[in-house]
C-alpha positions as CSV (number, residue, x, y, z in Angstrom):
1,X,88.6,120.8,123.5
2,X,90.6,118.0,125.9
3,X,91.7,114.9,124.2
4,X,89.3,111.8,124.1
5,X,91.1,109.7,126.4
6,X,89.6,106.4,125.1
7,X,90.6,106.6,122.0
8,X,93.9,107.9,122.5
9,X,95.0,105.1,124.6
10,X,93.3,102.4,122.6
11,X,95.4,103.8,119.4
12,X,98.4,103.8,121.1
13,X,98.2,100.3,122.7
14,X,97.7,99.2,119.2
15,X,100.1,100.5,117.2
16,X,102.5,99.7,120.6
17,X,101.7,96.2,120.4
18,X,102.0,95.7,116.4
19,X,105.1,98.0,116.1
20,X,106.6,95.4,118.8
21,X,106.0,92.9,116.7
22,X,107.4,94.9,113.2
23,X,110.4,95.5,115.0
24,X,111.2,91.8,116.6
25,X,111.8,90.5,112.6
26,X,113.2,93.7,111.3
27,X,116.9,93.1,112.3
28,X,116.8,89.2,112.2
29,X,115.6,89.8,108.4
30,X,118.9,90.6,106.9
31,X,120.9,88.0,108.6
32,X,118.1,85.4,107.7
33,X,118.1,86.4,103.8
34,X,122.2,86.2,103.9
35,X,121.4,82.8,105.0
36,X,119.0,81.9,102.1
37,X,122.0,83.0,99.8
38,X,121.0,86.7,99.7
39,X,123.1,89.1,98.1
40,X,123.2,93.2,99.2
41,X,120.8,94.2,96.5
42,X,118.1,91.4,97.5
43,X,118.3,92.2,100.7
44,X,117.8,95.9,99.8
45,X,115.0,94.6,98.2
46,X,113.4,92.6,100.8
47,X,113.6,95.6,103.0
48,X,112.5,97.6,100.2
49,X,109.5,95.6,99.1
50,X,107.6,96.4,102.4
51,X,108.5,100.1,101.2
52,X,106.9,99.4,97.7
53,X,103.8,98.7,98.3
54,X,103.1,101.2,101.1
55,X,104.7,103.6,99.0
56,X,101.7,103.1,96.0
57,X,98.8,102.4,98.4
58,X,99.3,104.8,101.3
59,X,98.2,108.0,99.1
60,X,94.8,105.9,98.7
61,X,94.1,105.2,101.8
62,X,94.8,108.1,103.5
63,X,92.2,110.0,101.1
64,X,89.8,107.0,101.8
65,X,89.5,107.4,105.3
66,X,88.7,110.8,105.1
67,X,85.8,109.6,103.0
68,X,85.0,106.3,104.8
69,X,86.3,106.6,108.3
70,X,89.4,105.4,110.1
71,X,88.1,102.4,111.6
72,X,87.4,100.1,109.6
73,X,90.2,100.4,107.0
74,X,92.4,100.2,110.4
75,X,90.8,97.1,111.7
76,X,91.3,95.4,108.4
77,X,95.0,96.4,108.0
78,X,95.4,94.9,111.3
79,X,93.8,91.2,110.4
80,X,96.0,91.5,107.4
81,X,99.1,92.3,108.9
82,X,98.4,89.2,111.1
83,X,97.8,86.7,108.3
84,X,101.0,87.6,106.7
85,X,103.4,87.4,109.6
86,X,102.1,83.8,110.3
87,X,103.0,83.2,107.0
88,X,106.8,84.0,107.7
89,X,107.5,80.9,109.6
90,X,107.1,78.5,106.6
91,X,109.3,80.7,104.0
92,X,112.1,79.3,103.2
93,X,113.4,81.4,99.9
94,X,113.9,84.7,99.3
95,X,111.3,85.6,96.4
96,X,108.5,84.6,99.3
97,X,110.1,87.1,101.8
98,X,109.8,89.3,98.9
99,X,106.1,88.2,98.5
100,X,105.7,88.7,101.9
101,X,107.5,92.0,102.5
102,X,105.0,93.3,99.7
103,X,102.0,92.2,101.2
104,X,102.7,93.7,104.7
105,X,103.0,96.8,102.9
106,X,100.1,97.0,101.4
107,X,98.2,96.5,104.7
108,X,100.9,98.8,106.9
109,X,99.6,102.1,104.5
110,X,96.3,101.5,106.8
111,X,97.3,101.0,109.9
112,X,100.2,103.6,110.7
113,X,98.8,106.9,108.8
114,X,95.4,106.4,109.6
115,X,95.7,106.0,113.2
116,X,98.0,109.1,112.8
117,X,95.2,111.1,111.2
118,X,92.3,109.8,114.0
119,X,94.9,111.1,116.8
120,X,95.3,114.5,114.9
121,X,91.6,115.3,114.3
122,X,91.5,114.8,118.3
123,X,94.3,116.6,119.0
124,X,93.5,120.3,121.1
125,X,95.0,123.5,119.6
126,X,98.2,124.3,120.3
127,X,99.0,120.8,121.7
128,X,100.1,119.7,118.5
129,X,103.5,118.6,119.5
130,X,102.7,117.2,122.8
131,X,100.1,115.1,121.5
132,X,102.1,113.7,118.6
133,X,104.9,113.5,120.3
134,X,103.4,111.3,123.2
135,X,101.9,109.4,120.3
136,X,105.1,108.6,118.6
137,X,106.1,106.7,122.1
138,X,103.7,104.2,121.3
139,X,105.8,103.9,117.2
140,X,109.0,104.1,118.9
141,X,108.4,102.2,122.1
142,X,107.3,99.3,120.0
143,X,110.4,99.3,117.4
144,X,112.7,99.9,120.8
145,X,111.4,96.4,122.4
146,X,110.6,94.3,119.3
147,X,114.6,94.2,117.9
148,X,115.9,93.2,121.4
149,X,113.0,90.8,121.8
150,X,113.2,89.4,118.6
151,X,116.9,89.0,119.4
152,X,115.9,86.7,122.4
153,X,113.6,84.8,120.9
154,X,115.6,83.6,117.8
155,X,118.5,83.2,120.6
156,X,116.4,80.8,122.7
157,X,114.7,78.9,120.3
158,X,114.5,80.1,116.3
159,X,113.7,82.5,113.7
160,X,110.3,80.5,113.2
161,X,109.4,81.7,116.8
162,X,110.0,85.3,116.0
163,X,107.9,84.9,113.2
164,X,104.5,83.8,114.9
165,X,105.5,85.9,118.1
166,X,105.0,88.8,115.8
167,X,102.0,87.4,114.1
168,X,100.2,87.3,117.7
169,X,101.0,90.5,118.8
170,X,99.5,92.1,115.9
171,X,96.6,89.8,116.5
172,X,96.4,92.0,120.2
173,X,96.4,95.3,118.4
174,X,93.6,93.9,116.0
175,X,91.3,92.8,119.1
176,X,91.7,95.8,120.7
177,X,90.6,98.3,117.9
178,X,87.6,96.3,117.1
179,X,86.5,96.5,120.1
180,X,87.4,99.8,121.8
181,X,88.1,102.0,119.2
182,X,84.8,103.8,118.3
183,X,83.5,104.3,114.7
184,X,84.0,107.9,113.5
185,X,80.4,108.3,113.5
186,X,79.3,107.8,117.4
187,X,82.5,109.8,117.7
188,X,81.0,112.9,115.6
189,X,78.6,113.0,118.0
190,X,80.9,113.3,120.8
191,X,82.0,116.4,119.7
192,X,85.0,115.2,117.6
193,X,85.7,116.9,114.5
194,X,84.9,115.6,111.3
195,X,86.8,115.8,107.7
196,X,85.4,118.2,104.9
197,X,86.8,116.6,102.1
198,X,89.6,114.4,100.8
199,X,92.3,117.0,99.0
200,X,94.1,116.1,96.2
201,X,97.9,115.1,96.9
202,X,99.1,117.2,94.1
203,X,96.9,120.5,95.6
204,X,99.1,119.4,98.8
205,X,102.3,119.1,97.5
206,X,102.3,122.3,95.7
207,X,102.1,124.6,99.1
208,X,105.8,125.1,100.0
209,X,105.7,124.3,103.3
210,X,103.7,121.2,103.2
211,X,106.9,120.1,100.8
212,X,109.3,120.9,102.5
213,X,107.7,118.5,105.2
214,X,107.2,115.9,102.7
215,X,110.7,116.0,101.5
216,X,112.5,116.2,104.8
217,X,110.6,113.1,105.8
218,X,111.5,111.5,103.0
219,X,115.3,112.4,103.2
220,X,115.3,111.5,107.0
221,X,113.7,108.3,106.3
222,X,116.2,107.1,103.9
223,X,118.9,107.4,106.6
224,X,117.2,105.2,108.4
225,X,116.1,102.8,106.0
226,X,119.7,102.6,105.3
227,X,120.9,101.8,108.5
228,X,118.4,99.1,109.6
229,X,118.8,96.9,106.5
230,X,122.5,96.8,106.6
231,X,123.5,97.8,109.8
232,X,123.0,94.3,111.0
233,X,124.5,93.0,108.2
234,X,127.8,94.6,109.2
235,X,127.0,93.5,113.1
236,X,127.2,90.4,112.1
237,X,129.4,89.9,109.1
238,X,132.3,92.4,110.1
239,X,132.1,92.6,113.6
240,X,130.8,89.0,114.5
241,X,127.9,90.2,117.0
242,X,125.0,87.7,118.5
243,X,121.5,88.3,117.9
244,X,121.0,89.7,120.6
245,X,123.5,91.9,120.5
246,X,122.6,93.2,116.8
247,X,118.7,93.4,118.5
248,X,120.2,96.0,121.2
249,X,122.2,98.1,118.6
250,X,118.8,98.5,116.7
251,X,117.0,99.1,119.7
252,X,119.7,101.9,120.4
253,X,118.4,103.9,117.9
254,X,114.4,103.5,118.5
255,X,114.4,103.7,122.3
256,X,116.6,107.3,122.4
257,X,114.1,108.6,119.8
258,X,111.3,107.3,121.6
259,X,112.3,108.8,125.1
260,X,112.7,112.3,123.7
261,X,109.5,112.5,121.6
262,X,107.5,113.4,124.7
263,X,109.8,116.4,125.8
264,X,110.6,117.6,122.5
265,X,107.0,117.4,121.7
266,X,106.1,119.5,124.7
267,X,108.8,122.2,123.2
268,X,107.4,122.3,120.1
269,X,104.6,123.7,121.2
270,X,106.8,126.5,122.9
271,X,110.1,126.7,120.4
272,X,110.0,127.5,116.7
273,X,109.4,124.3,115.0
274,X,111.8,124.7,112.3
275,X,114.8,125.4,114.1
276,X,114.1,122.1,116.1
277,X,113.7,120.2,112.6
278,X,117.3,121.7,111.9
279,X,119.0,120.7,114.8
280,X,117.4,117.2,113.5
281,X,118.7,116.8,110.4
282,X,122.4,118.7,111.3
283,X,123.0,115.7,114.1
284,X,121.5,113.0,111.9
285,X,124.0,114.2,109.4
286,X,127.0,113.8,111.8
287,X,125.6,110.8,113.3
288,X,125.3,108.8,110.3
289,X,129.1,110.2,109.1
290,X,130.3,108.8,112.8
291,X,128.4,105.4,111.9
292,X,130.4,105.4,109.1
293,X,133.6,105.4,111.6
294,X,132.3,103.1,114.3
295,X,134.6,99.6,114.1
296,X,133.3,98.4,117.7
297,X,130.3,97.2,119.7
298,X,130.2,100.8,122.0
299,X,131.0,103.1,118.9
300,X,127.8,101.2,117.1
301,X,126.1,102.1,120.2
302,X,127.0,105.9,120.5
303,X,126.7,106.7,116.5
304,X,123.0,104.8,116.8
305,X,121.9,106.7,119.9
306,X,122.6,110.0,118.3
307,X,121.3,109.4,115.0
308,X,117.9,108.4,117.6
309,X,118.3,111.8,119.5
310,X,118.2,113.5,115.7
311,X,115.0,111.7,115.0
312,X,113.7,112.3,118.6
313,X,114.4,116.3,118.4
314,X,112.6,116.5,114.4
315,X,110.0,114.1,114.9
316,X,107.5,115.4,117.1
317,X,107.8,119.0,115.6
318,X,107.2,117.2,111.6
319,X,103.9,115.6,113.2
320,X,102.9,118.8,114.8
321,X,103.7,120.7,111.8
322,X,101.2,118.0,110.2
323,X,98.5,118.4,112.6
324,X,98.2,121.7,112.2
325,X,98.3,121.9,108.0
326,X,95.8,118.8,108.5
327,X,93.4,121.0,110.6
328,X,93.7,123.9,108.2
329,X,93.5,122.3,104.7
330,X,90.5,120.0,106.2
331,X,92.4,116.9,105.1
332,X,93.9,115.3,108.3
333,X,94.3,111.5,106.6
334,X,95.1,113.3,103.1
335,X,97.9,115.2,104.7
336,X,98.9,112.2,107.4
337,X,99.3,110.0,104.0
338,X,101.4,112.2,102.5
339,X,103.5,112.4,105.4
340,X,103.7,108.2,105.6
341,X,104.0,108.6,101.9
342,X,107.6,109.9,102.1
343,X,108.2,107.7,105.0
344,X,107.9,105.1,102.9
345,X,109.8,106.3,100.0
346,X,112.5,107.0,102.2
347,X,112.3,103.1,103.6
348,X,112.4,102.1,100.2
349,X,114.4,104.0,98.8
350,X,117.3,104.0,101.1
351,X,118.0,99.5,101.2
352,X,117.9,99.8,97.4
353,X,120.4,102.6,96.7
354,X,122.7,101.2,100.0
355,X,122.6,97.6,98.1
356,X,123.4,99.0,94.8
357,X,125.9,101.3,96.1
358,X,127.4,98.1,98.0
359,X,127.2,96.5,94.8
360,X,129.6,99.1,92.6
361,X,131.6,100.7,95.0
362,X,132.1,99.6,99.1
363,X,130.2,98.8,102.1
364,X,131.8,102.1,103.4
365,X,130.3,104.0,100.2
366,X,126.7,103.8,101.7
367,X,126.4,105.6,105.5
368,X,128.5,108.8,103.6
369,X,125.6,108.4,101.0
370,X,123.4,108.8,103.7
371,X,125.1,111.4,105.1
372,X,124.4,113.9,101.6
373,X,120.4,112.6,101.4
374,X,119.8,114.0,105.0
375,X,121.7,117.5,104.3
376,X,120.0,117.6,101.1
377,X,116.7,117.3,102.8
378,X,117.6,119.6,105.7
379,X,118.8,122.3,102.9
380,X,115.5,121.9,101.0
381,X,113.4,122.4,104.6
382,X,115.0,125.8,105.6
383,X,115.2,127.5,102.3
384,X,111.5,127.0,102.0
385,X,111.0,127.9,105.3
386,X,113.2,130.9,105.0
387,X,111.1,132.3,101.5
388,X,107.9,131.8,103.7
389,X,107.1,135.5,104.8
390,X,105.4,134.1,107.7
391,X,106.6,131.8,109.8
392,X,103.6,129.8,110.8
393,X,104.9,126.9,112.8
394,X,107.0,129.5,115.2
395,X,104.8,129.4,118.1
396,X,105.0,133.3,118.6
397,X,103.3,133.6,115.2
398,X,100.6,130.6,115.9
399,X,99.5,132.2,119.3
């Protein structure tokens, strides 16, 4: 069955557009909280308040919209996600960036996951990674632009700016799924397939390999959720960078991932899977150990580019890996949501334990922290892998 063209695109111009505008606050956000007197843990916070929520109600909606379809819970995360960020340019404390932070999370857990589960159920056999893979461009694309934007923006005229120029971009997304993305139902009769049942996340959770997904993700995650809520913080405070500057060192890391999620999705439809996901997490590790090194503009640069290239080599084969447990359990938004659901842990967890680690022991303390998460997570991924007597996301076995 070829991919619905239509509905791919209009997916991936939306989440492009709205993930451009996520990413044009997400490094000013840190610098703008140190400003309102913030100290490490409420930044942590802010960043992990966005986390929080998503965390509690992505598990919900991702069962929900194999019940009531992907539409309309997508279209009303979108409106959401455009109130709040027009709230942004009149906060002026942090307990309403807080407030804020929490309410984009709440609508992020249906916008994200359940446009990831509509592209799965449309997704052909065996072009799992491909698919996903050319899908994520549209996720990383979006967080590539939006910090060096964002950067620009505040540069030229303020923070405020960034605020609302985030607000109407997610207003574009909006538009365009409610009125070119088709409701489940016309697309049922197109040929699409439909969803037999919304499975329980503990039924999920319990299959091995499905875990070992789940806590990779997570693991992963927390890396990153480290680096982007105090990465800028040390752009600016230790090494005195501009904006714009900090935008591009974010940007660094987003754009590499972004540009190999196409190719490394087309080999995961050819290589074994899991071997890619190791090569993953083993360069994230060393990545993030080299972060913990870099005392210049360039070596920020170099450690955030390969900690991207560990994201763009896992990446594509996780969501394949996905799509196919998705098709098999019958549960493509169950699964997707469990998925998001330790992508949001990780993003959570990660600003909170860097802050409280800044806290009691050193700024230095947290990117070695990060460091053990991601080779915990790695470890946990093979050793399931390797008790599975067959290996079913080596594409030898699959064909």
């Amino acid at each position: 069955m070829p991919i619905n063209r239509k509905i791919f695109i209009t997916l991936f111009m939306a989440v492009f557009v709205t993930t451009i505008g996520a990413g044009l606050v997400a490094p000013l956000l840190p610098v703008y909280a140190h400003e309102l007197g913030a100290g490490a843990f409420q930044i942590g916070l802010i960043f992990g308040a966005f986390s929080l929520t998503r965390s509690i109600f992505v598990p919900y909606f991702g069962k929900l919209s194999d019940r009531k379809g992907k539409k309309p819970l997508l279209t009303t995360g979108l409106f959401i996600y455009f109130l709040l960020s027009l709230l942004y340019a009149s906060s002026n404390s942090i307990q309403t960036l807080i407030l804020l932070r929490l309410g984009q999370g709440f609508a992020s857990a249906m916008i994200l996951p359940v446009a990831q589960s509509y592209v799965g159920m449309i997704t052909p056999a065996d072009k799992e990674g491909q698919t996903m893979g050319l899908f994520n461009i549209s996720l990383y694309g979006g967080l590539s632009i939006g910090p060096l934007l964002g950067g620009i923006v505040k540069d030229s005229f303020n923070i405020q700016a960034s605020f609302l120029s985030m607000g109407a971009l997610t207003l574009v997304g909006f538009l365009l799924c409610i009125s070119l993305l088709p409701s489940e139902r016309y697309a049922n009769k197109e040929g699409l397939p439909g969803q037999k049942k919304a499975t329980p996340y503990l039924e999920l959770i319990k299959d091995p390999l499905i875990f070992s997904l789940f806590a990779f993700r997570a693991c992963f995650t927390t890396c990153i959720g480290i680096t982007w809520a105090f990465l800028p913080f040390l752009a600016d405070t230790m090494l005195g960078l501009s904006s714009s500057a900090i935008g591009f060192v974010v940007m660094t890391n987003v754009l590499v991932a972004g540009l190999f999620q196409a190719p490394m999705g087309y080999l995961a439809d050819r290589l074994s899977k899991k071997y890619l996901i190791l090569a993953g997490g083993v360069l994230a590790l060393c990545s993030i150990l080299y972060l913990d090194m870099a005392s210049s503009f360039g070596e920020l640069i170099l450690a955030n580019a390969l900690l991207g290239l560990a994201g763009g080599i896992s990446f594509p084969a996780i969501m394949a890996m996905g799509v196919i447990e998705g098709r098999r359990t019958g549960a493509m938004g169950s699964l997707m949501g469990l998925l998001a659901l330790g992508h949001s842990i990780g993003m959570l967890a990660g600003p909170i334990i860097a802050g409280l680690a800044i806290d009691i022991f050193s700024f230095d303390s947290i990117f070695i922290l990060g460091a053990v998460i991601v080779g915990a997570g790695t470890i946990v991924f093979i050793r399931n892998q390797a008790n599975q007597k067959l290996p079913r996301y080596d594409t030898l076995y699959e064909k």
